[in-house]
VOLOLUM-696231 format. One record per residue: y, x, z negated of N, C-alpha, C in turn; residue in three letters. Coordinates in steps of 0.1 Angstrom, whole numbers. Each point is the difference from the previous one (the first is absolute). Example, Ala and Ser with C-alpha at 12.3 -4.5 7.8 and 13.67 -1.06 7.14 Angstrom:
<sites>
SITE   nyy   nxx   nzz  cayy  caxx  cazz   cyy   cxx   czz code
SITE   -57   132   -78    12    -9     0    12     9     0  ALA
SITE    11    -4     7    11     9     0    11    -8    -8  SER
</sites>
This chain:
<sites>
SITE   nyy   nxx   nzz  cayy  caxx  cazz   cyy   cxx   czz code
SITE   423  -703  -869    -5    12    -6   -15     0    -2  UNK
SITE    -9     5     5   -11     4    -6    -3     3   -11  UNK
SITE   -12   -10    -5     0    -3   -14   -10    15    -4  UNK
SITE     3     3   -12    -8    14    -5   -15     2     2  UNK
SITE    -3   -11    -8   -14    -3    -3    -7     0    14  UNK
SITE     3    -5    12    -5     2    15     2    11     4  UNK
SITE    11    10    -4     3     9     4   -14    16    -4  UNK
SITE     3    -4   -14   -12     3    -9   -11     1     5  UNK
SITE    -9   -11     4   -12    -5    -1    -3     9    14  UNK
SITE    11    -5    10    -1    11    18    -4    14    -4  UNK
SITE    11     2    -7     2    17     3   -18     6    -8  UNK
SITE    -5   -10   -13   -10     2    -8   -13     2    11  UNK
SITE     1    -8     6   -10    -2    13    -2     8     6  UNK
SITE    13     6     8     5    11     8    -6    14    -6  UNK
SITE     3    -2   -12    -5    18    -6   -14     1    -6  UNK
SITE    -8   -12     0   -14    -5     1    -6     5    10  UNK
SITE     4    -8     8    -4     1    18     1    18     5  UNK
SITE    12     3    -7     3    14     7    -8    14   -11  UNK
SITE    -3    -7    -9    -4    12   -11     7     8    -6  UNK
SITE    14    -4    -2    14     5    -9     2    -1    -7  UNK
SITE     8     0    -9     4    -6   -13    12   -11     4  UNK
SITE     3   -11    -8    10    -7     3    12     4    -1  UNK
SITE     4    12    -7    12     5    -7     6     4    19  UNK
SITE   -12     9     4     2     5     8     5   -11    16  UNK
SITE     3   -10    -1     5    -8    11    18    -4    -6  UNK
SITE     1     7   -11    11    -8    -8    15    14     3  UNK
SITE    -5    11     3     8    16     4     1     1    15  UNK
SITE    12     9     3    -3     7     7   -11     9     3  UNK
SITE   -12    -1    10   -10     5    -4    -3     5    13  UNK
SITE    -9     6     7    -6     0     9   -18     8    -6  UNK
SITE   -11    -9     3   -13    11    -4    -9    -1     8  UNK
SITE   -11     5     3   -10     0     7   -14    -1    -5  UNK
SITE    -7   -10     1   -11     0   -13   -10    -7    14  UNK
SITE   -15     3    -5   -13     4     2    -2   -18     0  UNK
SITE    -4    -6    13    -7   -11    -3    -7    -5   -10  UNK
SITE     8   -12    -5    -7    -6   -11   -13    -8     2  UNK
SITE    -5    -4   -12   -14   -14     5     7    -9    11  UNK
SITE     8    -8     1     7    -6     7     0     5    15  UNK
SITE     4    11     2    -3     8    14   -12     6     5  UNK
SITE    -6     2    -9    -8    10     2   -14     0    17  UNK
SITE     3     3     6   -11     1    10    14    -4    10  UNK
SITE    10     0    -3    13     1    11     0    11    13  UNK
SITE    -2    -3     7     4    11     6    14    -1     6  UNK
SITE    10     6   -10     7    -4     5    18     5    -7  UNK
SITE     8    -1    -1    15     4    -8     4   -14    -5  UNK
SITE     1    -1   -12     8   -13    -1    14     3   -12  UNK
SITE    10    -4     9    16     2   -11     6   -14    -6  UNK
SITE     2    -3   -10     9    -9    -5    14     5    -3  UNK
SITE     6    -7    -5    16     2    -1     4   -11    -7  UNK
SITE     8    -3    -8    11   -10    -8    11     6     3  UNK
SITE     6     8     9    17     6     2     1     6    -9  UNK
SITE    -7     3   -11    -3    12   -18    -2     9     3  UNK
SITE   -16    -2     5    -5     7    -1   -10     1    10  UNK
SITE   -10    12     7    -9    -6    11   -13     8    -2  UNK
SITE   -12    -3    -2   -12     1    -7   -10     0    13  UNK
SITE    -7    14     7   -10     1     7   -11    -2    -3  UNK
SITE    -9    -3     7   -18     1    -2    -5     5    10  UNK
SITE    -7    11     0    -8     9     8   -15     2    -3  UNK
SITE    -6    -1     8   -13    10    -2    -1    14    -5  UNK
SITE    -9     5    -7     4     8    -8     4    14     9  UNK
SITE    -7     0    11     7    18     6     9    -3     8  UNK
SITE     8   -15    -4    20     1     8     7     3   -10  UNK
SITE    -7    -5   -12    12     1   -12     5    16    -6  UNK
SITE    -5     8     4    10    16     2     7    -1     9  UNK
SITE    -3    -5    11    12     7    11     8   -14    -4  UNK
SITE    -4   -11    -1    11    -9     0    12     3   -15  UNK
SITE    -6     5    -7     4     3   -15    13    15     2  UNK
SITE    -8     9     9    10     8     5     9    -4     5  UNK
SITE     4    -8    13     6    -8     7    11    -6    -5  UNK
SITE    -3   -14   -11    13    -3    -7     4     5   -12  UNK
SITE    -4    15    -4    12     7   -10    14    -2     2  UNK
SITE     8    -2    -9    13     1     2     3   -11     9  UNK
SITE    -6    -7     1     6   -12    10     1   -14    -5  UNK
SITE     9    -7     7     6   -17    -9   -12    -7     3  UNK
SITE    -3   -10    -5    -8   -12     5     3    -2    14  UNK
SITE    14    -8     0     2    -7    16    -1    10    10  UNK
SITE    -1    17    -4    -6    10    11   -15    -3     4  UNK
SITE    -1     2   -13   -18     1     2    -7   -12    10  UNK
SITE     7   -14    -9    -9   -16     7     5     3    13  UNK
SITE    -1     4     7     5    -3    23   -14     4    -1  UNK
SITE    -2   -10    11   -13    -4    10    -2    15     6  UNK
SITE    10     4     9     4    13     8    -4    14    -9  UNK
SITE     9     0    -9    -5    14    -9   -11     3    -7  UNK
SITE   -10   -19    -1   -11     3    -9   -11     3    10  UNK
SITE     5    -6    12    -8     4    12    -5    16     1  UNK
SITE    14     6     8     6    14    -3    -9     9   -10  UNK
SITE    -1    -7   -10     0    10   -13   -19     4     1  UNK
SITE    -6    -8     3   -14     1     3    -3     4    14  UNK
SITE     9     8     4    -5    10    19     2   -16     6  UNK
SITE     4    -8    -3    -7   -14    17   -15    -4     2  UNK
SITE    -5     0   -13   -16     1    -1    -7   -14    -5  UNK
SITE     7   -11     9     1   -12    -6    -2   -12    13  UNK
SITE   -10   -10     0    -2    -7     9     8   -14     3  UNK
SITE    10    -4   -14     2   -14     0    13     0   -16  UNK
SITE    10    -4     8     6    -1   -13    10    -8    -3  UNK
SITE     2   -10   -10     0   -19    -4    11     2    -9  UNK
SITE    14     1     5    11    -3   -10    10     6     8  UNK
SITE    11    -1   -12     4    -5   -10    -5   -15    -2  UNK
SITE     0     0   -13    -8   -16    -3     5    -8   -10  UNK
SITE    10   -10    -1     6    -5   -13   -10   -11   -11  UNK
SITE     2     7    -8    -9    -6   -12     6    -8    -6  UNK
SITE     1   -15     4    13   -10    -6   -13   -10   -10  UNK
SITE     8    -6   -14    -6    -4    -3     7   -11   -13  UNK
SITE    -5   -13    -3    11    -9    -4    -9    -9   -14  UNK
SITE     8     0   -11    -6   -10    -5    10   -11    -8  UNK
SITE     6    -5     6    10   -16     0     0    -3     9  UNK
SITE     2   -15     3     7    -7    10    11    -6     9  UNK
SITE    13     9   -12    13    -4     7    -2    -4     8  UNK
SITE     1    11    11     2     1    18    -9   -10     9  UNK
SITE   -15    -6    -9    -7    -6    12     5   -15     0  UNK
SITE    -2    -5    10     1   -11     7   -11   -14    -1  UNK
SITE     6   -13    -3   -15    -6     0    -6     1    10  UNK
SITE   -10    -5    -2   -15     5    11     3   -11     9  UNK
SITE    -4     4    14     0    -6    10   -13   -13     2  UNK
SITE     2   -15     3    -9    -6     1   -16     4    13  UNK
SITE    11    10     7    -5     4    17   -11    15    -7  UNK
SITE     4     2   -14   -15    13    -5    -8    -9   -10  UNK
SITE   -13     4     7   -14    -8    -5    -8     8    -9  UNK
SITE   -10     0    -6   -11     6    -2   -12     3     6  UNK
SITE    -2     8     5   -13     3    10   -17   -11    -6  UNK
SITE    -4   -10     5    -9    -4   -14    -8    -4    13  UNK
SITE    -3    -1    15    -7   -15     7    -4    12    14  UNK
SITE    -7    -8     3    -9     5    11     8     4    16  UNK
SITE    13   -10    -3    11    -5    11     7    17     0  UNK
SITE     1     0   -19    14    16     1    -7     9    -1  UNK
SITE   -17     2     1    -7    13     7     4     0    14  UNK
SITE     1    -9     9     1     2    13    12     3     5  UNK
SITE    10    -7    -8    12     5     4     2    18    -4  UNK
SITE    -3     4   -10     1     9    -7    -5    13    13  UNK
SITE   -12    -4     3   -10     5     5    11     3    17  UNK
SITE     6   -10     0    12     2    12     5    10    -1  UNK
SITE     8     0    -9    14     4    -8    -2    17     1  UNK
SITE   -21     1    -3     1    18    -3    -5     1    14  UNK
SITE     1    -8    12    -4     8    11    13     0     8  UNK
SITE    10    -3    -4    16     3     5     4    10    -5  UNK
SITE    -4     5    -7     3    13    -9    -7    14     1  UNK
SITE     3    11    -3   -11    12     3    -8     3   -10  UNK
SITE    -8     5     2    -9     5   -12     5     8   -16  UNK
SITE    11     6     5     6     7   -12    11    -9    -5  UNK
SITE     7    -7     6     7   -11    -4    -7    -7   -13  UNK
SITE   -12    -8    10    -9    -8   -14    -2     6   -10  UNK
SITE    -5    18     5    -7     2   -15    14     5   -11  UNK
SITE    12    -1     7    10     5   -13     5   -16    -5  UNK
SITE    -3    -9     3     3   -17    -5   -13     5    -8  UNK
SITE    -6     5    -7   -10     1    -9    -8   -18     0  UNK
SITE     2    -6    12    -6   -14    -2   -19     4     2  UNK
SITE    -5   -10   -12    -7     4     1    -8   -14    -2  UNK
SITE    -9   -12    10    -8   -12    -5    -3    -4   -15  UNK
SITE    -6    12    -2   -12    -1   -13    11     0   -12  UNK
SITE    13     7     2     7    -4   -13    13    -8     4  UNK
SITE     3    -7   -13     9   -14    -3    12     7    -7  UNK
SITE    13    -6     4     6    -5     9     1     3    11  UNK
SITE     0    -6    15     4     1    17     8   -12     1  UNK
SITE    16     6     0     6   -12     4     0     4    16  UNK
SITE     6   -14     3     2     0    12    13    -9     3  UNK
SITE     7     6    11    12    -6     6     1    -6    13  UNK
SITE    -5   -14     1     0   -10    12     8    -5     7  UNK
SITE     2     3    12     7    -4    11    -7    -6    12  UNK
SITE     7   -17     3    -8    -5    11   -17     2    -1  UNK
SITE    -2    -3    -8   -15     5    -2   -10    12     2  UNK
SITE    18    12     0    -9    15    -3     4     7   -14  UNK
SITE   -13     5     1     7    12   -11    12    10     1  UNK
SITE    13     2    -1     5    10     5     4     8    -8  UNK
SITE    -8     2   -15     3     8    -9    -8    -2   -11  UNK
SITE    -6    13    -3   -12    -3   -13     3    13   -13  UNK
SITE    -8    -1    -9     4     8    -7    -7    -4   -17  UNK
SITE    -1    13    -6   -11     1    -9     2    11   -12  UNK
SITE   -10     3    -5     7     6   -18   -14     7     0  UNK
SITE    -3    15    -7    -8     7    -4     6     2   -12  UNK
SITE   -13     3    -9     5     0   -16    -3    21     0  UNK
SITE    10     2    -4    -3    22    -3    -9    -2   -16  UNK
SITE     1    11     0    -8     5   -14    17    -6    -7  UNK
SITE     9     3     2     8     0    -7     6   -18    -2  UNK
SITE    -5    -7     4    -2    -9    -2    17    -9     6  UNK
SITE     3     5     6     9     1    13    -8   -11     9  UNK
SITE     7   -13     4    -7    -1    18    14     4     6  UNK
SITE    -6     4    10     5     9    16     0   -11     5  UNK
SITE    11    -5    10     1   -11     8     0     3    13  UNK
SITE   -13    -2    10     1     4    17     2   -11     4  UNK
SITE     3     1    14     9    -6    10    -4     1    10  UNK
SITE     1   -15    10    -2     5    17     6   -12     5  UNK
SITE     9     4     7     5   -12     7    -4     2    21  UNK
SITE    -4    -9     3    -5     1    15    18     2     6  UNK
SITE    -7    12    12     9     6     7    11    -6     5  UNK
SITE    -3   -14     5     6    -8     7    13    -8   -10  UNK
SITE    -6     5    -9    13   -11    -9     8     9   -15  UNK
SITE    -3    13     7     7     7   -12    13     1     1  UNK
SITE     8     1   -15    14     2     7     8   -17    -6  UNK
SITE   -11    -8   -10     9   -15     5    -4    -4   -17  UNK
SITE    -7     7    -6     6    -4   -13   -16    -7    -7  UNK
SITE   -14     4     8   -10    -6     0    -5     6   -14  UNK
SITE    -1    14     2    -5    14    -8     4    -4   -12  UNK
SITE    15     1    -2     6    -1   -12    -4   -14   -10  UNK
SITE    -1   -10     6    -7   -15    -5   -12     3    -5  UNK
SITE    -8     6     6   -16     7    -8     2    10   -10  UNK
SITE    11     7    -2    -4     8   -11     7    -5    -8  UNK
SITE    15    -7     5     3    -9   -14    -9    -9    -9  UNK
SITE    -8    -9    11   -10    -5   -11   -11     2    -7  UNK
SITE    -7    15     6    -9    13    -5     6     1   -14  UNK
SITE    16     6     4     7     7   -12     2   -13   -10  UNK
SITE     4   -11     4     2   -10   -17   -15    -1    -5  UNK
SITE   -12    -2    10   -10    -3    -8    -3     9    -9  UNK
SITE    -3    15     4    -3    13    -6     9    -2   -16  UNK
SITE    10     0     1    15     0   -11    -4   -15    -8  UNK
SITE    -3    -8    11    -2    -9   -17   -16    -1   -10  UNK
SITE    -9    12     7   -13    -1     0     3    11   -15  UNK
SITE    13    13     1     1     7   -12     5    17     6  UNK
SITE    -8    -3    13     4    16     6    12     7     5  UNK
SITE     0    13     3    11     5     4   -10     1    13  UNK
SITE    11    -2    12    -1     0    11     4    12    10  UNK
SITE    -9     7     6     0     9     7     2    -2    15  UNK
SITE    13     4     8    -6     4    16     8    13     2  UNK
SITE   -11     4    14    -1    13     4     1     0    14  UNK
SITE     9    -1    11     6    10    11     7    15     4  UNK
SITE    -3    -3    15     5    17     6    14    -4    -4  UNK
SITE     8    12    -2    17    -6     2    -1     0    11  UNK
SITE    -1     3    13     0    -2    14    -3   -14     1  UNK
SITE    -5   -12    -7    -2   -10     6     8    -8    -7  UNK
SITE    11     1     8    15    -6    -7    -3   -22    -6  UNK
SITE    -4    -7    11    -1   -11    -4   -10     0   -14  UNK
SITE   -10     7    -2    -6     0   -17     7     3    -6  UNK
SITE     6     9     0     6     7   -14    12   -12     4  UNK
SITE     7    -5     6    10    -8    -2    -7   -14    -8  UNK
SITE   -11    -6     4    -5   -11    -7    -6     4   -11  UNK
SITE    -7    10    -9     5     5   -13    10    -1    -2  UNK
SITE    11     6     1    16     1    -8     2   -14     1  UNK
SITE     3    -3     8     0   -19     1    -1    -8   -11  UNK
SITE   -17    10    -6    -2   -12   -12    -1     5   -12  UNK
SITE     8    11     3     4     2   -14   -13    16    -5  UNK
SITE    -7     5     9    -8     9    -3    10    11    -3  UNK
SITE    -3    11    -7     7    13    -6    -7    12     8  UNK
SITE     4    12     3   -11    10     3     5     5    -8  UNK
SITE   -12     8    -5    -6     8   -16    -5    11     8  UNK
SITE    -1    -1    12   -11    17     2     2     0    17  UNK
SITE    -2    17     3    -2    -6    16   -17    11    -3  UNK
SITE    -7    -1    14   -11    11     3     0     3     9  UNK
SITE    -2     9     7    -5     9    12   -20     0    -2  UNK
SITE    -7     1    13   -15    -1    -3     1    12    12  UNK
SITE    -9    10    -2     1     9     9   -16     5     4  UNK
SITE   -10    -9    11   -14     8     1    -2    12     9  UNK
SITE    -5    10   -14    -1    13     8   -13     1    12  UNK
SITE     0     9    11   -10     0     5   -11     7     1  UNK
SITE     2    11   -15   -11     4    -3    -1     3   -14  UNK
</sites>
């Protein structure tokens, strides 16, 4: 069961991030509200959801028509990719979801840490590293949020390659986000999941609640979340308009 106090602290975040009230993620709800600080210079539709309730963010001249739009309508109407599409004419260049917002703070589920995941620290696991992101595409890397300059980069060694790395950004909310990348060649075998297990025990014995974030379309992540025990608390849709 998901413990309250995590549950809490998400949804607190959530209606921060979104410019709502918290009450308002806890009903049956559906609303349409005016990009907050958080969004702001968005171009773009952004929807959350808890299965409650499902909370838009628009720029300010979508939020009438979008406001007209879901009157009289349920949440799980309103969150589709397709109808939020729909609902703004097709006036949209790029659009990133459904997106499960899973997020954990115990250890039950993880596993001890593998001796085969290292710490990124030596001149040797830039080079490998430096392999690892030219096996991969450009939008791959940048959603593993791995990034040199910040600590932790584990890494998952095989035969003297990298075949899986992976790394933590701290949110305002004081959440780390756990990214991921495992090389093409070896997905599928249990590499991925060994890097965020030991991402996720460090994060958890460090104090935090532990955040990851996939498409539902990319069935092996969201199965290595659930794996370890992550909860989803939220899904999003990200919708950029094109004008």
């Amino acid at each position: 069961m998901v413990q309250k106090d995590m549950t809490y602290r998400v949804y607190a975040n959530w209606a921060g991030f979104l410019g709502c009230d918290y009450s308002d993620l806890l009903v049956p709800n559906v609303r349409v509200l005016q990009h907050s600080k958080s969004l702001e210079g968005y171009n773009g539709i952004y929807a959350f959801s808890n299965e409650i309730s499902c909370i838009i963010s628009a720029p300010p001249k979508y939020v009438p028509l979008l406001g007209e739009g879901v009157r009289n309508l349920r949440p799980d109407v309103v969150f589709d990719a397709e109808w939020l599409g729909q609902s703004i004419n097709g006036k949209y260049t790029k659009l990133i979801g459904p997106a499960f917002q899973e997020y954990l703070e115990n250890d039950s589920l993880l596993q001890t840490s593998s001796s085969s995941v290292v710490e990124y620290k030596s001149e040797h696991h830039r080079t490998l590293l430096e392999e690892l992101r030219d096996s991969c595409s450009e939008i791959e890397w940048q959603h593993s949020s791995i990034d040199e300059q910040k600590k932790p980069i584990l890494l998952q060694i095989l035969n003297g390659k990298v075949v899986a790395a992976g790394s933590w950004r701290r949110g305002e909310s004081g959440f780390l986000s756990v990214g991921i990348i495992t090389h093409p060649a070896h997905r599928g075998k249990g590499h991925g999941k060994k890097v965020v297990n030991a991402l996720t025990k460090r994060g958890l014995t460090g104090g935090a609640i532990m955040h990851y974030q996939t498409l539902e379309s990319n069935i092996p992540s969201v199965a290595i979340a659930q794996s370890l025990g992550y909860k989803r608390l939220g899904r999003t849709i990200a919708i950029r308009l094109s004008e």
